[in-house]
N, C-alpha and C positions, 0 to 999 in steps of 0.2 A: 293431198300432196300439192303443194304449190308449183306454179308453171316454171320454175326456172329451175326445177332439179328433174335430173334423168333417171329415169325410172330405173330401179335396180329387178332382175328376176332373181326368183327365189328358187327356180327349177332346174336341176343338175344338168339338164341335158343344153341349155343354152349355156354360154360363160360371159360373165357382164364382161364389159373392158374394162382396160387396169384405169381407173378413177386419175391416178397421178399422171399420165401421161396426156389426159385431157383438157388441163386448164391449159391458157396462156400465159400464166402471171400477169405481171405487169405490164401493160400494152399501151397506155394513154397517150396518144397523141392528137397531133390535131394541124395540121399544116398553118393555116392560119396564122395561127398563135405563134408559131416559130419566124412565117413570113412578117410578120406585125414585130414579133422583136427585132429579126433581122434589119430590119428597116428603121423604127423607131428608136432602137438603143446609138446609131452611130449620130442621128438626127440630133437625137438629146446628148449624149456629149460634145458635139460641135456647137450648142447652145449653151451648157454648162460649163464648158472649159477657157480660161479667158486666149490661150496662147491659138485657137484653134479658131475660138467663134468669129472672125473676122475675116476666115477663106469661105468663098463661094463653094456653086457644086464641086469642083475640082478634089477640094478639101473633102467635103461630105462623100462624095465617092471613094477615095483615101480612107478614111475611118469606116468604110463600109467594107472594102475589102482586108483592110486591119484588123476589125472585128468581127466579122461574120462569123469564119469558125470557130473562134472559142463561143461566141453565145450558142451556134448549133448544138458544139459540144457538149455545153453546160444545161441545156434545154432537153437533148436526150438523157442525160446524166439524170436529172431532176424528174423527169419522167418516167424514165426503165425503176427510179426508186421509188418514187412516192405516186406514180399512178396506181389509176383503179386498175382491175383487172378486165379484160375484153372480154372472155367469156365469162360469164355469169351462171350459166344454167349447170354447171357442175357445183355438185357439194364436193366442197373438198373432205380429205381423210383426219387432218388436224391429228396425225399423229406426228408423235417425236423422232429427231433428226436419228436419235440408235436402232431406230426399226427399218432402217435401211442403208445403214454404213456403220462400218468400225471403226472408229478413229482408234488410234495405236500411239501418237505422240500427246502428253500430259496436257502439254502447252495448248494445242486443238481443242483439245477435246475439253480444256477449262473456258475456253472460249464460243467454240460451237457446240451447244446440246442443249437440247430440249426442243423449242421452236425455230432456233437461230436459225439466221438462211447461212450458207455456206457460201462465199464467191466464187465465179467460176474460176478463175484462176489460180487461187489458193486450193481449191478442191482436185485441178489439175495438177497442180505441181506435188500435191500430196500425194495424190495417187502412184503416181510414179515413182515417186521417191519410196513409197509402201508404207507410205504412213497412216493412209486410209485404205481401207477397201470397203467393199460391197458387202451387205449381210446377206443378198440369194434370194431377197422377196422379190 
């Protein structure tokens, strides 16, 4: 058995934990790298742009707090999607999205099934609406 999976028991009287509720998804981050955009994207367009490149700090301070948040945003965005996952030592279940919900509208359910991730907000507003529920695993 390799070191980055948790050992499952095979004896009734212990009960493993539910596997799904173990990973973290997608977690990559990295401060750094966010402080290094943060800094260097407003740098490089007061370089790049001709109507800008000719104000001093004054300027570059201006496009730093002009841009900071959407790079933040687009920095976590890009992360919470395409990172790796933090934890590692869970094998996941790699089952299909119907073994633990029922989607009830067409349109959904031609859209999410099989591995699809579902968004949280779409999954919110279905639920409520009862266009999804829970299968009870």
């Amino acid at each position: 058995m390799p070191f980055f999976t948790v050992r499952q028991t095979k004896v009734s009287v212990i009960k493993n934990a539910p596997i799904e509720g173990l990973f973290a998804g997608n977690g990559s981050f990295n401060n750094i790298h966010l402080a290094t955009l943060v800094v260097v994207v407003p740098w490089f367009v007061k370089r790049i742009i001709p109507l800008v490149n000719r104000g001093g700090f004054k300027t570059y301070v201006f496009l730093l707090l002009l841009l900071g948040l959407p790079i933040i945003m687009g920095y976590w965005t890009v992360m919470s999607m395409y990172g790796k996952r933090k934890n590692e030592k869970i094998q996941l279940s790699c089952r299909n999205l119907e073994e633990y919900i029922i989607i009830h509208d067409p349109e959904l359910k031609a859209k999410y099934h099989g591995k699809e991730k579902v968004p949280k907000q779409v999954f919110h507003d279905a639920h409520f609406e009862g266009t999804i529920d829970f299968n009870g695993v």
